[in-house]
N, C-alpha and C positions, 0 to 999 in steps of 0.2 A: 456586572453585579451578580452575583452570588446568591442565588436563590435557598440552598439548601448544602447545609456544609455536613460533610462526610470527614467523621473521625476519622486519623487513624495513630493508634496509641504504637503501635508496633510494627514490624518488619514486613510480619502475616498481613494487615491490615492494610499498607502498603500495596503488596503484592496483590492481595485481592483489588483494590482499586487500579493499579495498573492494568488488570487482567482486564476487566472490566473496560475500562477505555480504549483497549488494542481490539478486544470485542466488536465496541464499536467503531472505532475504523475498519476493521475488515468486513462489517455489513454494510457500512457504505461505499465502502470500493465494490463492492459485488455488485451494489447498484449502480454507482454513476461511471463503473470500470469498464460496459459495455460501449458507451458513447465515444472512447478513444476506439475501440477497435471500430464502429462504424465509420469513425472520420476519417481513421489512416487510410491512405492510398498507398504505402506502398506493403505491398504481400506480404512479405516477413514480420512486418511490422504488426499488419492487422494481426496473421497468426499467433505472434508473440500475446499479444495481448488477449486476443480470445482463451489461451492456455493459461494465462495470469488466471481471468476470470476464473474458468474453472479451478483450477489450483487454490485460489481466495475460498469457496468450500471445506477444502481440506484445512483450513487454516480455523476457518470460522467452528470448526465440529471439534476441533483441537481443546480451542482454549473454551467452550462451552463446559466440555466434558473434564476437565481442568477444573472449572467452574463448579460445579456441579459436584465435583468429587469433595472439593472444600468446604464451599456453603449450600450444598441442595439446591444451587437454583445456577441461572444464567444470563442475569440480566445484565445488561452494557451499559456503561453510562457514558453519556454522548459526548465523544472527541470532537471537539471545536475545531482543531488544527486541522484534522481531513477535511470537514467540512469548508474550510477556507481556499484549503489548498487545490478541492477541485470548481472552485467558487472563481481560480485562478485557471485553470483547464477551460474552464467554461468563455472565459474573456480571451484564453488565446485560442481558442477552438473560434472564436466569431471573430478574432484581430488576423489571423495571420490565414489569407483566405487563399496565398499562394502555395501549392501543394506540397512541394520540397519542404520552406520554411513550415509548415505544419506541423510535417511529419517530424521536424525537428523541434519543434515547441514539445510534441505530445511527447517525444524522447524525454527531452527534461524537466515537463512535468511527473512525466510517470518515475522516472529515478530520484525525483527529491519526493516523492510517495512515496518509493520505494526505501531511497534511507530514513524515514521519519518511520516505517517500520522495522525496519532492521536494527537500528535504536530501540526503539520498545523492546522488541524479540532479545538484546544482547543485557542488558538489562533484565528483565523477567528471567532470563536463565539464572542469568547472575544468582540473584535474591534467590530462586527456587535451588541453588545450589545451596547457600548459606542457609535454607532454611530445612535441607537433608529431604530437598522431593525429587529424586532422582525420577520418578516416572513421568515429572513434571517437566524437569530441567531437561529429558530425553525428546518428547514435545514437540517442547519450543524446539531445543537444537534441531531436531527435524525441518522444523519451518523454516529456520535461521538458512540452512545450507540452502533449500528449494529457494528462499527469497536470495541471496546472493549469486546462487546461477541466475535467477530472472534479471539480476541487476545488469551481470557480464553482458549477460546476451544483448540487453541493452547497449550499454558500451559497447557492443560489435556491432550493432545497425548502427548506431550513432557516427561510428567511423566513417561507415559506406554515405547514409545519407548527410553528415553536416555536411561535409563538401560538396555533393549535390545541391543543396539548397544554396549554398555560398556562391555554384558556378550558374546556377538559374536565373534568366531573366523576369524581369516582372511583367512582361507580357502576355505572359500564359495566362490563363483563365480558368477557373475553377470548372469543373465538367460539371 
């Protein structure tokens, strides 16, 4: 249900609300983004994700300043879909207590976070192109490239550990 409905008559209007909702996913990935990298066990993996973290910063002072250059202010308005999506991190973070398959869940949790914002980013370019904000649309591209190296690197742990976890007994025990 719908508490408070947000016009939006135009393009601009749009984009501000888009802005706005990437906003807020990327302050919530800064918060609940720390708990993958405590739970992975394997090294690369945590390191990847400690660097997302920081990296997620850079993203959040991005579209603030985005923010702020349009309408004076910064405020987010809360994305539902992050919030579910690590509502879904959080259940296989406590399902899958075997260390391999872990590391593998948190894989593809973190890369379908990862394309539900690289969607918004390719998007948001988009529209800041059609609407002639080239310092805008430079930005985001910025993000856009950083966020699809995070994806790859992903896709290259995922290679080493799925198979890992596929050839793991369920014997082992959580340390």
């Amino acid at each position: 249900m719908k508490l408070v409905s947000e016009k939006m008559p135009d393009l601009q209007a749009l984009y501000v609300k888009e802005l706005r909702l990437l906003l807020s996913a990327e302050e919530m990935i800064s918060i609940k983004a720390p708990r993958m990298a405590e739970t992975a066990q394997d090294s690369d993996l945590v390191q990847l994700f400690r660097k997302s973290v920081e990296e997620t910063q850079s993203y959040i002072g991005r579209l603030r300043e985005i923010l702020r250059r349009i309408t004076g202010e910064a405020d987010p308005l809360k994305c539902e879909v992050v919030y579910l999506l690590f509502d879904e991190v959080d259940d296989l973070i406590e399902d899958a207590s075997h260390f391999p398959v872990r590391d593998a869940a948190l894989i593809t949790e973190a890369q379908r976070i990862q394309h539900f914002e690289l969607a918004g980013l390719w998007a948001l370019r988009e529209i800041a192109r059609a609407l002639d904000l080239s310092q805008d649309a430079a930005a985001l591209d910025r993000s856009l490239s950083e966020k699809e190296s995070t994806n790859m690197r992903l896709t290259l742990l995922a290679e080493r550990i799925y198979p890992a976890a596929r050839k793991s007994t369920y014997n082992d025990q959580p340390q």
